[in-house]
N, C-alpha and C positions, 0 to 999 in steps of 0.2 A: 668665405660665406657660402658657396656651391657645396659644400662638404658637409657644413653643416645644416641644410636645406636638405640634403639629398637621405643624411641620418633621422632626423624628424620624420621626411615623409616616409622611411621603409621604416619606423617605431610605429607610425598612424595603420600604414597598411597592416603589420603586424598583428599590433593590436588589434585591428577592425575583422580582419581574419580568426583570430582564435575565442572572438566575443560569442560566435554563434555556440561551438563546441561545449562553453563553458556553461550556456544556460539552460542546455536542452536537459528538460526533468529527465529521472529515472523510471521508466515507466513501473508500476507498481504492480504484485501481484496481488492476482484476486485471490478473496479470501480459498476457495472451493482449490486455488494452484499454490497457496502455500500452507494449507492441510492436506493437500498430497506430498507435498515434499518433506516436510516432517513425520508423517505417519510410513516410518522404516518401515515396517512389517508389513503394507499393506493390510490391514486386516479395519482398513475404514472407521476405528478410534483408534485418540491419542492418550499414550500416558504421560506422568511425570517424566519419565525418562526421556519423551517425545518432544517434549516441549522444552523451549529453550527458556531454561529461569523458572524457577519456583513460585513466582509474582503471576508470573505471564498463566500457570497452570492455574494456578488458584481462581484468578479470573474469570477465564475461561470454563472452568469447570462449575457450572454455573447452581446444579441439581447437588453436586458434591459427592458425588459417586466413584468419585476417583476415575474417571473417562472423561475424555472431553469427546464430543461426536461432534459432525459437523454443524448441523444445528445447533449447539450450543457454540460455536467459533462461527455463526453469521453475527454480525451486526443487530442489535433488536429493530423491528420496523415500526417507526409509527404506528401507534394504535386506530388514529383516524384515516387512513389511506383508504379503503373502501367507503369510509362515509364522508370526505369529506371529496372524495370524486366524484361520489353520488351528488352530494348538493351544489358540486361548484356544476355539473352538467345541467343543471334545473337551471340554474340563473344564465 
């Protein structure tokens, strides 16, 4: 019965030990550090060739110029973020 108590609890420790490891996110990179890392040439745009996937360029390439610059690989921002700061500060 000792043997099989003492198995149990080093499975529980085990497990309780490797829980953390497993859940910590990957931290992600920002947009501005993974358009530097695709843009080889440094030359601050991306081509087809730069980009991974044909999907992913098209996208991205938002004026269709065949360049993606970094402005066009931010995220679009809210259109109301100045005006809707402005009025939530009045109330």
């Amino acid at each position: 019965m000792k043997p099989i108590i003492a198995i149990i609890s080093l499975l529980a420790i085990f497990t309780v030990l490797t829980l953390p490891a497993q859940e910590l996110p990957r931290p992600q990179a920002s947009v501005e550090q993974r358009f530097k890392q695709w843009d080889k040439n440094g030359d601050g745009k991306l081509t087809a060739v730069e980009v991974p996937g044909p999907q992913l360029f098209k996208m991205l390439d938002k004026n269709g110029d065949g360049i993606v610059t970094l402005e066009e690989a931010r995220p679009p921002r809210p259109k109301c973020v100045s005006t809707c700061v402005r009025t939530e500060n009045r109330q």
